[in-house]
C-alpha positions in Angstrom: 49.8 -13.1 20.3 47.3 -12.1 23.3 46.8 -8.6 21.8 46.8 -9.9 18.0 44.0 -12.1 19.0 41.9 -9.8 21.1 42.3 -7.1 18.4 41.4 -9.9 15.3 38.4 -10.6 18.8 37.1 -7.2 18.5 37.0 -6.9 14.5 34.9 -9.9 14.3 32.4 -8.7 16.4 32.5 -5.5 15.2 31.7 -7.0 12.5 28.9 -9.1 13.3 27.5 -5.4 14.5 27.4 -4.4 11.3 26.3 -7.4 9.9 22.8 -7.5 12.1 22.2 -3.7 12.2 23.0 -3.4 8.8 20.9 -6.2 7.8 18.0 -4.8 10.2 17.7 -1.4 8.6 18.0 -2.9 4.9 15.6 -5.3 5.5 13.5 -3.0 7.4 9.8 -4.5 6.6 8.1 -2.7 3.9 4.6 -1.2 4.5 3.5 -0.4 1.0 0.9 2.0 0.4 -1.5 2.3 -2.9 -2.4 5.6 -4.6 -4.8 5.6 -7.0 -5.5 8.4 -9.2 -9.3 7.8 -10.0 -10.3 8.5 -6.0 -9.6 12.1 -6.7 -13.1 12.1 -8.9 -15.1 11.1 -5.8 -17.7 14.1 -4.3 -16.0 15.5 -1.3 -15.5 14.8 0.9 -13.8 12.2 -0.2 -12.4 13.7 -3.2 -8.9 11.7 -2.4 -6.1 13.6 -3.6 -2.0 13.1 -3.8 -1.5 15.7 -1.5 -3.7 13.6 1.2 -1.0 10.9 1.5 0.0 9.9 4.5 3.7 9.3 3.9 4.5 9.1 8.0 2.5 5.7 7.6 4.4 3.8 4.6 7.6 2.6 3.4 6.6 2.9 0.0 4.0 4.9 -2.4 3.0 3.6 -5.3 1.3 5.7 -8.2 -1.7 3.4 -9.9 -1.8 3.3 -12.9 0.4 4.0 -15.9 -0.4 1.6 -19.1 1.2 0.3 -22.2 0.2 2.0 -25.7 -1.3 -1.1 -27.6 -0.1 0.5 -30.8 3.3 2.3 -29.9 4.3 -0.3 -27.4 5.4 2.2 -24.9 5.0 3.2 -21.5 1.7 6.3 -21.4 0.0 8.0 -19.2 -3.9 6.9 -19.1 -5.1 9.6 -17.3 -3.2 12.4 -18.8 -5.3 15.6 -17.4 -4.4 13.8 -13.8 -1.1 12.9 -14.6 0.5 15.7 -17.1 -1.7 18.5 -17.2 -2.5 18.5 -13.1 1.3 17.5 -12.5 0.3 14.3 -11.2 3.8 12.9 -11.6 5.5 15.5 -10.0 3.5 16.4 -7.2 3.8 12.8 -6.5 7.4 13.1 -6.5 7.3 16.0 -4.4 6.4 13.8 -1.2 9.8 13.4 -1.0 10.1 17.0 0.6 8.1 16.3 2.8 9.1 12.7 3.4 12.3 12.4 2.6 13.1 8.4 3.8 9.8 7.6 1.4 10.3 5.6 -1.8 8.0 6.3 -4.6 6.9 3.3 -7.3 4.3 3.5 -10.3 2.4 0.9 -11.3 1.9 -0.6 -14.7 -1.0 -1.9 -16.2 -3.8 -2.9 -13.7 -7.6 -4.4 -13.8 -9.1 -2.0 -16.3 -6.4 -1.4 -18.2 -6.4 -5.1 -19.1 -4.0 -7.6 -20.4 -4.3 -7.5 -24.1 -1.6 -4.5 -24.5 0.5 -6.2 -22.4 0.3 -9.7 -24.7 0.9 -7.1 -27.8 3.9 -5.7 -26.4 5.6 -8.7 -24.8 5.4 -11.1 -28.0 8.0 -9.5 -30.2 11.4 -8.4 -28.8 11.9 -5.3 -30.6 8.5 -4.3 -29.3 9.8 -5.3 -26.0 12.7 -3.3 -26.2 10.5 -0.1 -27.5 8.9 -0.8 -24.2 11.7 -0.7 -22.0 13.4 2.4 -23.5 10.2 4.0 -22.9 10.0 3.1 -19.3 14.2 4.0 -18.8 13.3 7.7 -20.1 10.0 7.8 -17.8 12.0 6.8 -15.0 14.7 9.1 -15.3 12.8 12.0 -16.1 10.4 11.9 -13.1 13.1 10.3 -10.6 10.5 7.4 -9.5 12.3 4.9 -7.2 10.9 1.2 -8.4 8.3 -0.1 -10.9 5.3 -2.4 -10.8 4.2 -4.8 -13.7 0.5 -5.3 -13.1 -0.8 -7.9 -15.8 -3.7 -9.2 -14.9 -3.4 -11.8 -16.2 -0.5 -13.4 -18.3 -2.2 -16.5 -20.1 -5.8 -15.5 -19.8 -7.8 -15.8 -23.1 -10.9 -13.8 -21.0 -8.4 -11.0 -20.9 -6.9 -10.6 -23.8 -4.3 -13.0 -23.5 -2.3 -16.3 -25.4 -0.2 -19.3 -24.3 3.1 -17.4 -25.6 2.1 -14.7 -22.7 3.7 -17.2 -20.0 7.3 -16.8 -22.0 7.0 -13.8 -23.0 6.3 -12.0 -19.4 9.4 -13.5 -18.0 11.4 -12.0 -21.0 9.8 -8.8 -19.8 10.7 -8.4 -16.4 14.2 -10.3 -17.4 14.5 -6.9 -20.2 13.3 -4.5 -17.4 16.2 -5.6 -14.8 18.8 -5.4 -17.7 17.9 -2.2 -18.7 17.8 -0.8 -15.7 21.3 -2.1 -14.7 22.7 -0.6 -17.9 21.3 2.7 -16.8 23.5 2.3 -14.0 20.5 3.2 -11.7 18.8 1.2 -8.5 15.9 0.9 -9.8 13.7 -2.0 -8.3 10.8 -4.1 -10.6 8.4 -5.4 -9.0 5.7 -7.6 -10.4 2.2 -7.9 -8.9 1.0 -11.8 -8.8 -2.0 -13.8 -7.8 -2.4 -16.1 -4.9 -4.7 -18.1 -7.2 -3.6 -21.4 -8.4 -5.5 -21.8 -11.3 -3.3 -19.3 -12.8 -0.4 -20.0 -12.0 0.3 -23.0 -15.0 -1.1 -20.7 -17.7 0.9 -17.6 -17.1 3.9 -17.7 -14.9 6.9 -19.0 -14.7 6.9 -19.3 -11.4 10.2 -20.4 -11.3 11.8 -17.9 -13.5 10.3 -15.0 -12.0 11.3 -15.7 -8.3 15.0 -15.4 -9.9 14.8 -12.4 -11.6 12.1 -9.9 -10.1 13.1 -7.7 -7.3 10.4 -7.9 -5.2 6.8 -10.2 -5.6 4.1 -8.9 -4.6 1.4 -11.6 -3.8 -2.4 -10.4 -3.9 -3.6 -11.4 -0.9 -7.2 -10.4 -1.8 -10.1 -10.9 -4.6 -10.1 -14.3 -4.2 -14.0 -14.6 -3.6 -16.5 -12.2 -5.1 -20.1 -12.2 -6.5 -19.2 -13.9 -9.4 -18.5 -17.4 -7.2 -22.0 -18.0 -6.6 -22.1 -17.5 -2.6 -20.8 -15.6 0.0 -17.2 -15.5 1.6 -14.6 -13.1 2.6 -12.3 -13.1 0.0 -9.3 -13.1 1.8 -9.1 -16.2 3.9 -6.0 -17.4 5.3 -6.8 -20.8 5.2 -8.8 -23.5 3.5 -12.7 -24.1 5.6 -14.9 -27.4 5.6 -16.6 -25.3 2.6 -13.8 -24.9 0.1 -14.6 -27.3 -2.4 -13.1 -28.0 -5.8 -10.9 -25.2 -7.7 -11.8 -23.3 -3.9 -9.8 -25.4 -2.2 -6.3 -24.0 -1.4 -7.7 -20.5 -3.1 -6.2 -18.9 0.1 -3.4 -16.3 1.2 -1.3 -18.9 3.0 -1.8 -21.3 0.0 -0.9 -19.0 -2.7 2.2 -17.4 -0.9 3.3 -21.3 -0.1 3.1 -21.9 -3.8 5.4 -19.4 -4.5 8.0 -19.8 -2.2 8.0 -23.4 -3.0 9.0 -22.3 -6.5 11.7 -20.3 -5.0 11.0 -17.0 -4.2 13.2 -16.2 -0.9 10.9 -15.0 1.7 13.0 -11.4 1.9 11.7 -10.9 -1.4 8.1 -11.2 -0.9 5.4 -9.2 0.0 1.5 -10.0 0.8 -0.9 -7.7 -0.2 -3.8 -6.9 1.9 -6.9 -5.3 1.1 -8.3 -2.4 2.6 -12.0 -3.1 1.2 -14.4 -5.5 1.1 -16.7 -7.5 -1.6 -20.4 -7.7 -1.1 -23.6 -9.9 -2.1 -27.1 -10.3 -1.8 -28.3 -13.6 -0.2 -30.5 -15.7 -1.7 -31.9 -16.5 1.4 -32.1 -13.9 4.3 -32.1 -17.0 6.7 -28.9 -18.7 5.7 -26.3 -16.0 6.4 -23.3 -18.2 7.3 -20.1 -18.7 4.7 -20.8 -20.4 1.9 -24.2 -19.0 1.8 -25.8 -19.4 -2.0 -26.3 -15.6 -3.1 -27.9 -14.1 -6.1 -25.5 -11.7 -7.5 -23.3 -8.7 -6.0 -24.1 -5.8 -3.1 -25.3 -2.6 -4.1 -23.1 0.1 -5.3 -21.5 2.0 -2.6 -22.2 6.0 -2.5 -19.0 6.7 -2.9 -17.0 3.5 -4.4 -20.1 2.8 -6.9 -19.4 -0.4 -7.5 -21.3 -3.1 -7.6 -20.2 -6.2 -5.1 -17.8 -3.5 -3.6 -16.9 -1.3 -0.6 -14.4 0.7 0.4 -13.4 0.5 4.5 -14.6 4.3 4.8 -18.0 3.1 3.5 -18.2 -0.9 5.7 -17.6 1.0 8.7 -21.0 3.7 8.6 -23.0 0.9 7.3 -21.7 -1.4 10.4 -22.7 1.6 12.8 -26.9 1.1 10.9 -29.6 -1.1 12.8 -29.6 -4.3 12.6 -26.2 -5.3 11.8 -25.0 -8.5 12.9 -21.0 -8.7 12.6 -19.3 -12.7 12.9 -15.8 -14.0 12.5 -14.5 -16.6 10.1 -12.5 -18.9 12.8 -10.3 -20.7 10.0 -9.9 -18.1 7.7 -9.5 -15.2 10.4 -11.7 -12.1 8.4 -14.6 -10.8 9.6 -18.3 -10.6 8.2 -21.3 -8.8 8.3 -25.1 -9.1 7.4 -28.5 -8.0 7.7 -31.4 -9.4 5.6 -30.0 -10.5 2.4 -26.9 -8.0 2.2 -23.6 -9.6 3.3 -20.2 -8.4 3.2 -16.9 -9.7 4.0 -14.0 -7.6 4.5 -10.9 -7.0 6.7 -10.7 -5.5 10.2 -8.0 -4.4 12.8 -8.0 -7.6 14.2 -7.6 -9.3 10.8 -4.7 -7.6 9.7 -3.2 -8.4 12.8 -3.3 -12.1 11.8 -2.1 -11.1 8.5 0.9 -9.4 9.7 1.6 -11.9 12.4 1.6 -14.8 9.6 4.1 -12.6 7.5 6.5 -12.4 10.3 6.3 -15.9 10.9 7.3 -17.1 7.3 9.9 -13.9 7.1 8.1 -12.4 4.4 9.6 -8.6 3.2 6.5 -7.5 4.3 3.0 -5.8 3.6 1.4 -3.7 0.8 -1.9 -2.3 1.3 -4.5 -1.4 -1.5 -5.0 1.0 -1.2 -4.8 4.1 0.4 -8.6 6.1 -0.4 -10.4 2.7 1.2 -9.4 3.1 4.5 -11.4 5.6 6.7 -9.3 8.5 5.6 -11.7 10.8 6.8 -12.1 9.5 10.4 -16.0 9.3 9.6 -15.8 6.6 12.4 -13.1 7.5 14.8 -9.5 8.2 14.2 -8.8 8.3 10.7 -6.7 5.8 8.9 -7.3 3.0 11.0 -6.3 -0.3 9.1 -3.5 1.5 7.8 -2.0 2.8 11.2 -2.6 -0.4 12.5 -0.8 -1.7 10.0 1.9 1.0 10.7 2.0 0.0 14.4 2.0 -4.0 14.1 4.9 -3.3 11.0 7.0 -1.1 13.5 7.1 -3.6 16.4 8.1 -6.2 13.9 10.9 -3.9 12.2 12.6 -3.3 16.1 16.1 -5.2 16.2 16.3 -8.6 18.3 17.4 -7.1 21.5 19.2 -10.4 22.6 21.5 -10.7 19.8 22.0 -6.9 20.3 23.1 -7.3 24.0 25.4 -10.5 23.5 27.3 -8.3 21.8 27.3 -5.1 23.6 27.7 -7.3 26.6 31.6 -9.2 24.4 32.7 -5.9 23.2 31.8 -3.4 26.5 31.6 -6.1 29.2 28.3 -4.7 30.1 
């Protein structure tokens, strides 16, 4: 009985080995990078192409964007001389050879592809399932690992949308997991979401979705801009003595709060962080501080050329101009910048830190970051890829096993 028991000992903590290792490496947080085709157009030198990937420093790549033919209702390419006739697809795939732990998404949809196709597609079933056979065969044939439903946004009259789209989106992820478990493949599906609650009743099924998605991916980001009427970062963690009306609890640890209270499990969620910053012009040089009334968007930048927009690569030379004055936002932890009646909020070493500190706290599945061509890829101003090795580095020291419970066991099974 002494031996039965010391043997029936060891096989439960063998075990328990296997459960916590196992469980570290699956759960291994995700750093998920953005690629986006259009950055290849830029004037070098920072014409930003597939081949410039830095797969060393993500989990995950994913390919933006791929769209939804508004009159075939099927998956297509929307910038076919980058993704068919310059092999887009496949060279993407072909990361793997060189990073062979790397899993490879593509991205549905996003901002200028609109919602309207999407609101087509979804409201009929057969044109649903048209959809999904589509995006079976494009999965297949270009062995892409997971897929991200970008549909900005569900509900939204201003872009393109109706009341049915709330229904009708969770149909469409709840079609895209079916399919893909009939296919007998391990695929994931994603869907993109925003942090910002006055969305949230019009288009999702908050609910619903948190059941049946793989993974949500919680935007983070976007949630001030030129079009509010005065200057903020737009990614504040928190609410400040200025957030006012619909502005108040329009923040990261708001939004991801609202969707775990709906039931999303932590290990299934992932805050997105952005790797650029939104600009505007002061209405007054003399009051700089958040919350400052402005007149409209920044200038394009050189590169970006967007108004009320700047990539990392671009914040970073301007910072490095006369005249510069640089302050931190105490209660939403993101940095600004000003100098006469330009101002820019953006996102720093420092704040990422706080962002990925947050996600470990609440056991979130991790990070993604968009995207790749707005960091300093170039190293214009030092090392290059700064936010996103940060990122990399604080990721990595939360991914490393907890030593104690390690040990405890080491120390039952080999006395040590």
């Amino acid at each position: 009985m002494v031996v039965l028991g010391s043997v029936l000992r060891m096989l439960l903590l063998w075990s328990l080995v296997e459960t916590h290792y196992g469980a570290t490496a699956e759960q291994r947080p995700r750093l998920i990078c953005h690629y986006t085709t259009w950055s290849q157009g830029r004037a070098n030198p920072y014409s930003y192409r597939i081949e410039d990937i830095p797969g060393d420093l993500c989990t995950h790549v994913v390919y933006n964007f791929v769209g939804v033919d508004v009159e075939e209702y099927e998956l297509t390419t929307l910038q076919r001389e980058i993704d068919i006739v310059q092999n887009g697809f496949g060279r993407f795939i072909d990361l793997k050879k060189r990073f062979p732990d790397l899993k490879l998404h593509v991205a549905v949809g996003g901002w200028d592809h609109g919602g309207a196709p999407f609101s087509k597609m979804a409201a009929y079933r057969n044109r649903r399932q048209k959809f999904v056979k589509s995006v079976v065969e494009f999965m297949a044939r270009y062995s892409f690992d997971g897929l991200e439903i970008v549909w900005l946004y569900p509900g939204s009259v201003e872009r393109g949308g109706t009341p049915n789209d709330k229904d009708n989106f969770y149909y469409l992820i709840d079609d895209l997991k079916r399919a893909f478990q009939r296919a007998e493949q391990p695929w994931e599906v994603a869907i993109q979401v925003p942090a910002d609650h006055t969305r949230f009743e019009i288009g999702y099924q908050q609910d619903a979705l948190c059941e049946i998605a793989d993974y949500v991916h919680i935007a983070g980001y976007d949630l001030r801009g030129s079009w509010t009427g005065f200057a903020d970062v737009h990614s504040p963690m928190q609410n400040r003595p200025h957030d006012q009306g619909n502005y108040r609890g329009l923040n990261v640890q708001d939004g991801v709060e609202s969707w775990l209270s709906k039931g999303c499990r932590p290990e299934n969620v992932i805050l997105g962080v952005p790797l650029l910053g939104r600009t505007f012009l002061l209405r007054n040089s003399q009051q700089n501080a958040l919350g400052s009334p402005s007149s409209g968007p920044g200038p394009k930048g050189q590169h970006t050329y967007s108004e009320g927009y700047l990539g990392y690569f671009e914040i970073c030379q301007k910072l490095k101009e006369p005249n510069w004055r640089m302050r931190w936002d105490p209660i939403g932890l993101c940095p600004y910048a000003y100098r006469g009646t330009q101002w820019i909020g953006y996102e720093n070493a420092t704040s990422l830190e706080e962002k990925v500190k947050w996600v470990t706290s609440k056991g979130l599945a991790g990070i993604y970051a968009f995207s790749l061509d707005l960091d300093d890829y170039r190293g214009k101003c030092g090392e290059a890829y700064p936010l996103m090795k940060s990122l990399h580095k604080l990721i990595e020291n939360q991914a490393k096993p907890d030593s104690g419970i390690g040990f405890g066991i080491d120390r039952e099974i080999f006395g040590y």
